[in-house]
PAVOVO-859987 format. One record per atom (N, C-alpha, C): x negated, y, z; atom name; residue number from 1. Coordinates in Angstrom, 1 decimal, padded with zeros to 4 digits. Layout:
! residues N
<site <X Y Z> CA NUM>
...
END
This chain:
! residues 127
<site <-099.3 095.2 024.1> N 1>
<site <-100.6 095.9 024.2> CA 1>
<site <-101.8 095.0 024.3> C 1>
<site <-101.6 094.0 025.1> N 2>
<site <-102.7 092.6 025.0> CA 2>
<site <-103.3 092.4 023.9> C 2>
<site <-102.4 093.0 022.9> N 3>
<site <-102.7 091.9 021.7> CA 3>
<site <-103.8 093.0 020.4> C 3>
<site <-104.0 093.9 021.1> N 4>
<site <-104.7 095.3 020.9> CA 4>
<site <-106.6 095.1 021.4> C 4>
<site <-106.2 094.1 022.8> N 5>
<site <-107.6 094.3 023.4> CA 5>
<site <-108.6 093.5 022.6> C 5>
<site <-108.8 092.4 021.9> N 6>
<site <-109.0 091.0 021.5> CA 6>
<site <-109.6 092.2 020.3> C 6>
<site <-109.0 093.3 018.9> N 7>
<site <-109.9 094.0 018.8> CA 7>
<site <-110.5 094.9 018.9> C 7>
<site <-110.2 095.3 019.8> N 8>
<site <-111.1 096.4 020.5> CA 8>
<site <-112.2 095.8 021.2> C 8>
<site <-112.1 095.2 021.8> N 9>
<site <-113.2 094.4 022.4> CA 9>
<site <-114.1 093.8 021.2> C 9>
<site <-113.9 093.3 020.1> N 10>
<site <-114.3 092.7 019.2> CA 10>
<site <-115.1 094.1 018.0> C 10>
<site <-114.6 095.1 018.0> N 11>
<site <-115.2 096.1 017.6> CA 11>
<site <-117.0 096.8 018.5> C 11>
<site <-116.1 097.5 019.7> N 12>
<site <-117.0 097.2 020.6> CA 12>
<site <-118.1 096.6 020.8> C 12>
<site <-118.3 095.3 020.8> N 13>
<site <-119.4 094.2 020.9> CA 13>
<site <-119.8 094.3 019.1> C 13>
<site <-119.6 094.5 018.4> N 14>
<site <-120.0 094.7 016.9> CA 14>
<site <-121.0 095.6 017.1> C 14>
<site <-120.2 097.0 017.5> N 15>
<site <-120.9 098.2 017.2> CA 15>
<site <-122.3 098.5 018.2> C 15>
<site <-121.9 097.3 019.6> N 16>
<site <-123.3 097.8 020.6> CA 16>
<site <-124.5 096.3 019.9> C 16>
<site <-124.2 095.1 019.4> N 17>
<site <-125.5 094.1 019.2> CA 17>
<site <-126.1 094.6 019.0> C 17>
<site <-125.9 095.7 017.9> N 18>
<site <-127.5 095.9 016.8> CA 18>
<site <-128.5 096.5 018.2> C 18>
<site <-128.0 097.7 019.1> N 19>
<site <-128.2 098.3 020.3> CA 19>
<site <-129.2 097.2 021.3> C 19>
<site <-128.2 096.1 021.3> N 20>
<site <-128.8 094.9 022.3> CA 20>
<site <-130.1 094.4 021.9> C 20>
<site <-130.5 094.1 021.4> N 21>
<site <-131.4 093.2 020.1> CA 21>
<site <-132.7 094.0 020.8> C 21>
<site <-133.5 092.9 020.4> N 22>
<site <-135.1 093.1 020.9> CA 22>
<site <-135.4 094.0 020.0> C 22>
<site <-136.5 094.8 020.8> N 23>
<site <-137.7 095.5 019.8> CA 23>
<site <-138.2 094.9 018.6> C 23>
<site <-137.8 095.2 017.6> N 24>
<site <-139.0 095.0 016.6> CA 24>
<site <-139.8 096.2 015.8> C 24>
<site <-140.3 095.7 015.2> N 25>
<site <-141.4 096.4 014.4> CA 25>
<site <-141.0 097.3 013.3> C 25>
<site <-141.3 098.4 013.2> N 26>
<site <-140.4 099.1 012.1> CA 26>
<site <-140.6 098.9 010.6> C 26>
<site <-141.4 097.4 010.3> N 27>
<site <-141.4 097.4 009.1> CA 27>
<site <-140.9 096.1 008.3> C 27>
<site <-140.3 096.1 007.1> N 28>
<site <-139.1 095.0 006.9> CA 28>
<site <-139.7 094.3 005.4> C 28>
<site <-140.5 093.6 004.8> N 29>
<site <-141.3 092.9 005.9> CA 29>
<site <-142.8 093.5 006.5> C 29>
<site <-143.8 093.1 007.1> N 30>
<site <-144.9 093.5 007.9> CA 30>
<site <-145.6 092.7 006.7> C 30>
<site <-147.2 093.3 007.2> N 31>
<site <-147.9 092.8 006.7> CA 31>
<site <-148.8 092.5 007.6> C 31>
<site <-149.5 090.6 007.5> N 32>
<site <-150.2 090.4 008.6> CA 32>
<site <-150.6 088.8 008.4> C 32>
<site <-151.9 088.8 009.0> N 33>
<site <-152.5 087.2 009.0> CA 33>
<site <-152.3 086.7 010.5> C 33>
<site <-152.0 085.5 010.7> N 34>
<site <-152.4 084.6 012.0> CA 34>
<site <-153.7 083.7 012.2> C 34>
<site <-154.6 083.8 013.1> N 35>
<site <-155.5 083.3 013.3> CA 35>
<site <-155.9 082.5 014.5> C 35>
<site <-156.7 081.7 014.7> N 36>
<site <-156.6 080.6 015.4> CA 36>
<site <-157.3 081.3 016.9> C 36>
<site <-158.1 081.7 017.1> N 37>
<site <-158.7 082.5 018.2> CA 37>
<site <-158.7 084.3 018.2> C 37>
<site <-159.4 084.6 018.9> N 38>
<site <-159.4 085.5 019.6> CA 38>
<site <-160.8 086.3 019.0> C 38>
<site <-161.6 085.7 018.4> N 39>
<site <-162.7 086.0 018.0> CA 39>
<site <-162.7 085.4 016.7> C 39>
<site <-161.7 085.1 015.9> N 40>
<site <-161.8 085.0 014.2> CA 40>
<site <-160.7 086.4 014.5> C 40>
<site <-159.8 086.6 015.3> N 41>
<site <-159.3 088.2 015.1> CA 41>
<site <-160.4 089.7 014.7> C 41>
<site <-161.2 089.1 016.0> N 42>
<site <-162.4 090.4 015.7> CA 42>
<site <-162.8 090.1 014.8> C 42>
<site <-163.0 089.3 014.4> N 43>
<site <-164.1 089.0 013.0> CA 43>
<site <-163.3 089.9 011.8> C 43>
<site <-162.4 089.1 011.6> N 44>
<site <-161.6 089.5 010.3> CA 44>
<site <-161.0 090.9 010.4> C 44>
<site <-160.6 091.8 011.5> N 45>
<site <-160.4 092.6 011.8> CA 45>
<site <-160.3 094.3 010.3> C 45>
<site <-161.9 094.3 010.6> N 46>
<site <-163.1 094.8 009.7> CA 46>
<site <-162.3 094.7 008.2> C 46>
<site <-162.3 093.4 008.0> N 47>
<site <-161.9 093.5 006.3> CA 47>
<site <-160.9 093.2 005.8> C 47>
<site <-159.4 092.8 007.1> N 48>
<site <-158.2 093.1 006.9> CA 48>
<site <-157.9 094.7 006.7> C 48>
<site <-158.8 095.7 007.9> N 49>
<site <-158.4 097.4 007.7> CA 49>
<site <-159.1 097.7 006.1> C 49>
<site <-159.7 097.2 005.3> N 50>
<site <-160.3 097.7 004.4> CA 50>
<site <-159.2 097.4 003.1> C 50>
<site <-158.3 096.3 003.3> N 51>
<site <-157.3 096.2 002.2> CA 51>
<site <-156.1 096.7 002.6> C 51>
<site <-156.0 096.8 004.4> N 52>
<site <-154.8 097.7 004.5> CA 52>
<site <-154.9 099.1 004.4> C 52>
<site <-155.8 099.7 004.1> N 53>
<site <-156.1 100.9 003.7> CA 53>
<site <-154.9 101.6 002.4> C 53>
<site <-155.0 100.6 001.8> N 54>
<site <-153.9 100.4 000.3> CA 54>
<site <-152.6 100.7 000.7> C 54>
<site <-152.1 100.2 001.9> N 55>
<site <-150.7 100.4 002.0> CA 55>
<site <-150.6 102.0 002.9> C 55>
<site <-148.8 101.9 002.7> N 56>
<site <-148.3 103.2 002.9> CA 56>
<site <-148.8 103.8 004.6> C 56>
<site <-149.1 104.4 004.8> N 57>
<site <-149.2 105.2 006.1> CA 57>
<site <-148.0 104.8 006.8> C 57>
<site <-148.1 104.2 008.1> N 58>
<site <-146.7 103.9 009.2> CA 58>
<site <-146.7 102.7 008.8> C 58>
<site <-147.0 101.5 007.7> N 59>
<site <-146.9 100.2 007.8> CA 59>
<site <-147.9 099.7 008.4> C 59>
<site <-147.5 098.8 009.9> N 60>
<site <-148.2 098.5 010.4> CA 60>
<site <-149.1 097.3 010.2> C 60>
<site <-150.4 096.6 010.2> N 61>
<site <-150.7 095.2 009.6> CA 61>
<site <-151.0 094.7 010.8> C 61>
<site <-150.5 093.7 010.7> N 62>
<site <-150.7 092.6 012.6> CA 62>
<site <-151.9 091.7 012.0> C 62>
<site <-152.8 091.6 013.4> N 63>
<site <-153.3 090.4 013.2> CA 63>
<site <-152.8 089.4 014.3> C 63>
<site <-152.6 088.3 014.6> N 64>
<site <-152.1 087.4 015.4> CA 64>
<site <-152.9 086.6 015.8> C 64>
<site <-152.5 085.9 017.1> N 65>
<site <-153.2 084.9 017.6> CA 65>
<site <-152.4 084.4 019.0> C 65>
<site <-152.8 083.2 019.3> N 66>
<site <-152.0 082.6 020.8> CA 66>
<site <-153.1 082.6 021.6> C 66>
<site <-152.6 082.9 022.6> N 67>
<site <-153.2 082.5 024.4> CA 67>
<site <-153.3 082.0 024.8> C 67>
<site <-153.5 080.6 025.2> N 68>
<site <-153.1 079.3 026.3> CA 68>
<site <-153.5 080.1 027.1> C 68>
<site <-152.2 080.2 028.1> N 69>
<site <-152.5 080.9 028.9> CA 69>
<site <-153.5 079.5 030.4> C 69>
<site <-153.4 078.3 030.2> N 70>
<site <-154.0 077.1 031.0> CA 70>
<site <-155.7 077.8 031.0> C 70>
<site <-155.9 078.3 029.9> N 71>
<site <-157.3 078.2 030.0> CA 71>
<site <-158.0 079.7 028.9> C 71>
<site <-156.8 080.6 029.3> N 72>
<site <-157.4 082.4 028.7> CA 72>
<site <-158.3 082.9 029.9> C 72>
<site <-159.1 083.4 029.4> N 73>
<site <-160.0 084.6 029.8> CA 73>
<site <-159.7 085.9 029.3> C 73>
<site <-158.8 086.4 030.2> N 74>
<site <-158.5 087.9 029.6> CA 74>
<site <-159.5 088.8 028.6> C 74>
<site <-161.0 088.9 029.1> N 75>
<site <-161.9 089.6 028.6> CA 75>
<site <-162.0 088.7 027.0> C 75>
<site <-161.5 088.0 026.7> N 76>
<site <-161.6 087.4 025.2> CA 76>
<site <-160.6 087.8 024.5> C 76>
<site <-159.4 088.1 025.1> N 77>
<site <-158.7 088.7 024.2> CA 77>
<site <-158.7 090.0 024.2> C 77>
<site <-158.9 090.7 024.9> N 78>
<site <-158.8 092.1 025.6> CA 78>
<site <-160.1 092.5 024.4> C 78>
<site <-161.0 092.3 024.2> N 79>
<site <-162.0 092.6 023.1> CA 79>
<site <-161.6 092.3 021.7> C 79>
<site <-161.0 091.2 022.0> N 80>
<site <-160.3 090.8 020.4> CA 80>
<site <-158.9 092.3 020.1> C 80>
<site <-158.4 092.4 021.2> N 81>
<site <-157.5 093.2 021.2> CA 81>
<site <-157.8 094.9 020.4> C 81>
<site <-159.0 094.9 021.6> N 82>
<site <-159.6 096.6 020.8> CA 82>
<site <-160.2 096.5 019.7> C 82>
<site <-160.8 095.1 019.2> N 83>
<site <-161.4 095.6 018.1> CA 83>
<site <-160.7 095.7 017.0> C 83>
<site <-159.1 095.1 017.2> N 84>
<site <-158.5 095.1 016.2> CA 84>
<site <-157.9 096.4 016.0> C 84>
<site <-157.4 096.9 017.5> N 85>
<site <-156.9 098.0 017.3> CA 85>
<site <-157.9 099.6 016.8> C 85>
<site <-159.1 099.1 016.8> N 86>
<site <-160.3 100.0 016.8> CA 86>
<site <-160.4 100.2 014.9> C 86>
<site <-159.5 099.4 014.5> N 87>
<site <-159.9 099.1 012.9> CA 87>
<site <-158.5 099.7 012.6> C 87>
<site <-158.1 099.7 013.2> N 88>
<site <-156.2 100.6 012.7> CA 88>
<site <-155.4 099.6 012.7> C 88>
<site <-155.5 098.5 013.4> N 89>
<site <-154.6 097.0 013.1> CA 89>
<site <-153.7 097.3 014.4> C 89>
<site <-152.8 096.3 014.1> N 90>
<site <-152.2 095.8 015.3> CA 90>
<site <-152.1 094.4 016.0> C 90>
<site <-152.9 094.4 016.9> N 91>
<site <-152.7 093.4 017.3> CA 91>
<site <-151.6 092.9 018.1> C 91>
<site <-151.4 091.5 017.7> N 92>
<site <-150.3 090.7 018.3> CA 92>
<site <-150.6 089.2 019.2> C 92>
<site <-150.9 089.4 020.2> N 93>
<site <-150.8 088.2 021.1> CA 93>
<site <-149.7 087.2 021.8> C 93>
<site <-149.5 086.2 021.2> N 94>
<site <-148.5 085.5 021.4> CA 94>
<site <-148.8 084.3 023.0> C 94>
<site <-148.2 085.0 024.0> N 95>
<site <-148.4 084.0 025.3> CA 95>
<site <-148.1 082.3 025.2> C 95>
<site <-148.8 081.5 025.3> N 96>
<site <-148.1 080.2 025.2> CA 96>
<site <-148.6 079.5 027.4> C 96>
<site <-147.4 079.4 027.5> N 97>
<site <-146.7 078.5 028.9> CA 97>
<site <-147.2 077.0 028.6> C 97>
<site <-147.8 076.7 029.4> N 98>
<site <-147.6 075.1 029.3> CA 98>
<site <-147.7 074.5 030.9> C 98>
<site <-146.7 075.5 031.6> N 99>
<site <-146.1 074.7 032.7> CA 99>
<site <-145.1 073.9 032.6> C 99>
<site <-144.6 072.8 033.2> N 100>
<site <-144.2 071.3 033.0> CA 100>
<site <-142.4 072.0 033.9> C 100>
<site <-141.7 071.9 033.1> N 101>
<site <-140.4 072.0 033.8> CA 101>
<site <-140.2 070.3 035.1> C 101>
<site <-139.1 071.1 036.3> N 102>
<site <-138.6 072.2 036.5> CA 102>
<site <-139.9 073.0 036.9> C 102>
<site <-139.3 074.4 036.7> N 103>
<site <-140.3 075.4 036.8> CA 103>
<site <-140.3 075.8 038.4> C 103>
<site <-139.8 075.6 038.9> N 104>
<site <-139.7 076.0 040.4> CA 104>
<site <-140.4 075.3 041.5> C 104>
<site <-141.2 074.4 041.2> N 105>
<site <-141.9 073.2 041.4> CA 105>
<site <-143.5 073.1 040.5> C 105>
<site <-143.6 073.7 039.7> N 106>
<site <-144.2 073.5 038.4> CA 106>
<site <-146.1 074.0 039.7> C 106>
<site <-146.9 073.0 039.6> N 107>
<site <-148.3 073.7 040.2> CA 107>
<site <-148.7 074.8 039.4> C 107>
<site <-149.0 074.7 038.3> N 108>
<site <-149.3 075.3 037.4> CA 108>
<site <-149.1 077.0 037.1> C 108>
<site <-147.8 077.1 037.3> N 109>
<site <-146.9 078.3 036.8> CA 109>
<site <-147.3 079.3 037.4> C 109>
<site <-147.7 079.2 038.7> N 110>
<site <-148.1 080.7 039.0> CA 110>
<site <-149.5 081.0 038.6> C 110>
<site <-150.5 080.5 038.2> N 111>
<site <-152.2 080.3 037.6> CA 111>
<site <-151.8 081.2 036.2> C 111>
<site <-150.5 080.7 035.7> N 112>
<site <-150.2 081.2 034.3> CA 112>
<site <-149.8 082.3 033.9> C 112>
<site <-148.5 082.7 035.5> N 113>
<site <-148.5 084.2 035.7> CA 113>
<site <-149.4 085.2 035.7> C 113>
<site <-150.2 084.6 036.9> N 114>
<site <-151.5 085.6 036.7> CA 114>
<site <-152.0 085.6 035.6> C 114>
<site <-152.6 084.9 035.2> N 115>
<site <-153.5 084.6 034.0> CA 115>
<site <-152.9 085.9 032.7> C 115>
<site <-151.5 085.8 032.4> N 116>
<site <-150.3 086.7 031.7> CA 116>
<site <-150.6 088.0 032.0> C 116>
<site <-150.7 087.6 033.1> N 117>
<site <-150.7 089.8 033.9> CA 117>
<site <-151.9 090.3 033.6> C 117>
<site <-152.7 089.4 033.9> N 118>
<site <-154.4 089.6 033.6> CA 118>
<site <-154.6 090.2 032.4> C 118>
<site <-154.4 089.6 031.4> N 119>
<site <-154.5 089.3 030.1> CA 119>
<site <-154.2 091.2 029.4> C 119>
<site <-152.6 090.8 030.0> N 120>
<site <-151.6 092.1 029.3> CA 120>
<site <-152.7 093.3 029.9> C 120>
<site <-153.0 093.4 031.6> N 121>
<site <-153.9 094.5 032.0> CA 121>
<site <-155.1 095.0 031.2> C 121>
<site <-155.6 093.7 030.9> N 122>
<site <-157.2 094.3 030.3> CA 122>
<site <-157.1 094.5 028.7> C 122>
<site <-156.4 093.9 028.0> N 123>
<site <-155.8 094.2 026.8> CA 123>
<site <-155.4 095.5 026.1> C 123>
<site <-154.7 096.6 027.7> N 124>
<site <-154.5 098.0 027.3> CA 124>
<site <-153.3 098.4 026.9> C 124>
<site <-153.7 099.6 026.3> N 125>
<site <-152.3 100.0 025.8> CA 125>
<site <-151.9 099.8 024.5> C 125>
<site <-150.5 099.6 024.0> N 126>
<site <-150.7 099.3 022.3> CA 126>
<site <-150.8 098.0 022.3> C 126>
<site <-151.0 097.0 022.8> N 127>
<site <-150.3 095.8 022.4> CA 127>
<site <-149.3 095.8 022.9> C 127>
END
């Protein structure tokens, strides 16, 4: 009977990954630009919704950008945020850490937490 478990167990863990696996995006591929701030997002915002106009309804178009979170001002992205989403976009904020491992020790790390929480709060709903 042992020799039964090895695949059952192996079926099992097959059938739940797909289950496990992060959130993504429901579209295979996306359509979407990355940009260097938070305010070339707003900018460009405006005349990425005017070419995604063209695509199918439910494909979402990201605009992107990173955070240092050492030196974010929530209200910079949190504006970058609505204006994208104010144009039918989606915006995508990518957090970047630059606390110094070990983290348990790290000065830094909790300035960056907050900073994170901050960010996500004034940013809203839909990112």
């Amino acid at each position: 009977m042992a020799f039964l478990r090895f695949p059952l167990v192996l079926v099992l863990t097959l059938a739940v990954a797909p289950l496990a696996g992060a959130q993504g995006l429901p579209c295979a591929p996306c359509v979407g630009v990355e940009v260097a701030s938070p305010e070339a997002a707003a900018t460009l915002a405006a005349e990425v919704a005017a070419l995604a106009a063209d695509l199918d309804d439910g494909t979402p178009t990201v605009i992107a950008w990173t955070a240092e979170l050492g030196a974010a001002t929530p209200e910079r992205h949190a504006g970058a945020a609505a204006a994208v989403r104010a144009a039918g976009l989606t915006p995508w904020i990518s957090l970047r850490f630059t606390a110094a491992p070990p983290l348990a020790e790290a000065a830094g790390l909790e300035a960056e937490l907050a900073a994170a929480s901050a960010l996500v709060r004034t940013a809203g709903a839909g990112w």
